[in-house]
N, C-alpha and C positions, 0 to 999 in steps of 0.2 A: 504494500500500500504506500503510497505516495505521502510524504512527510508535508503536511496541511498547517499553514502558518498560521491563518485565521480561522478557526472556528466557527465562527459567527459574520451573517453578511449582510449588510443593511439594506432593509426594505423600503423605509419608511422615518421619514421624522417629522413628526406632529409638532408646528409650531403652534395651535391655535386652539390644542385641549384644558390648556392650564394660563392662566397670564402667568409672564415672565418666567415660561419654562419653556424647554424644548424636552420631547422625550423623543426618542431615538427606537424606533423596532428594529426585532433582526431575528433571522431566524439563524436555525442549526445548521449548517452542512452535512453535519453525520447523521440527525434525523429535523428532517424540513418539521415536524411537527411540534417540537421544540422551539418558541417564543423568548427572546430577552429584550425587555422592555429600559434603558439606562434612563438619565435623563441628567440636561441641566436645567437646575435650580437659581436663580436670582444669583447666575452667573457662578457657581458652584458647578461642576463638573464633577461627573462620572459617579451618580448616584444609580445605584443596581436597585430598581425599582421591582422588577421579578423576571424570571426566569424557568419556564416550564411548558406544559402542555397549554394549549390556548382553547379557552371555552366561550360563551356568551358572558360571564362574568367577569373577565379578564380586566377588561379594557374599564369599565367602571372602577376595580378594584385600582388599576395605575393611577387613576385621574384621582382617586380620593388618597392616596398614599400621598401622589404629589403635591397634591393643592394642603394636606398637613405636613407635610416638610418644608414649603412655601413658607405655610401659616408658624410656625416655629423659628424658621429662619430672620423673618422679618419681625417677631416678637421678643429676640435678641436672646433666646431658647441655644445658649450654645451647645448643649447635651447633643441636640439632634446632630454635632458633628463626630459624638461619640460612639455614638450606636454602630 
């Protein structure tokens, strides 16, 4: 098998799910059914928002993850860089 540098290959980047975020789709190479949703944050980069099988509840569950690391980020919540 062929030695695969990336993993992951971008689908998609939703500038317009979240104010002042971008999240970034991408699927698997090894198996297309595998989802990783990143995303930046009020200019914070490379937050691993999820990563797995992709259902009807997926995409709800990023937007609410995001828009509460938003809402922490901009409440000066510096934990949320701890996690």
């Amino acid at each position: 098998m062929a030695n695969i540098k990336k993993k992951f290959k971008i689908i998609a980047r939703h500038n317009n799910w979240v104010a002042g975020s971008k999240i970034t789709e991408s699927f698997s190479l090894i198996d297309v059914r595998i989802r990783r949703f990143t995303a930046t944050i009020e200019g914070w980069r490379n937050w691993k928002i999820y990563e797995g099988p992709v259902n009807d509840e997926i995409i709800n569950s990023v937007i609410t993850k995001v828009k509460n690391i938003r809402d922490r980020i901009k409440s000066g919540d510096k934990t949320v860089f701890e996690e």
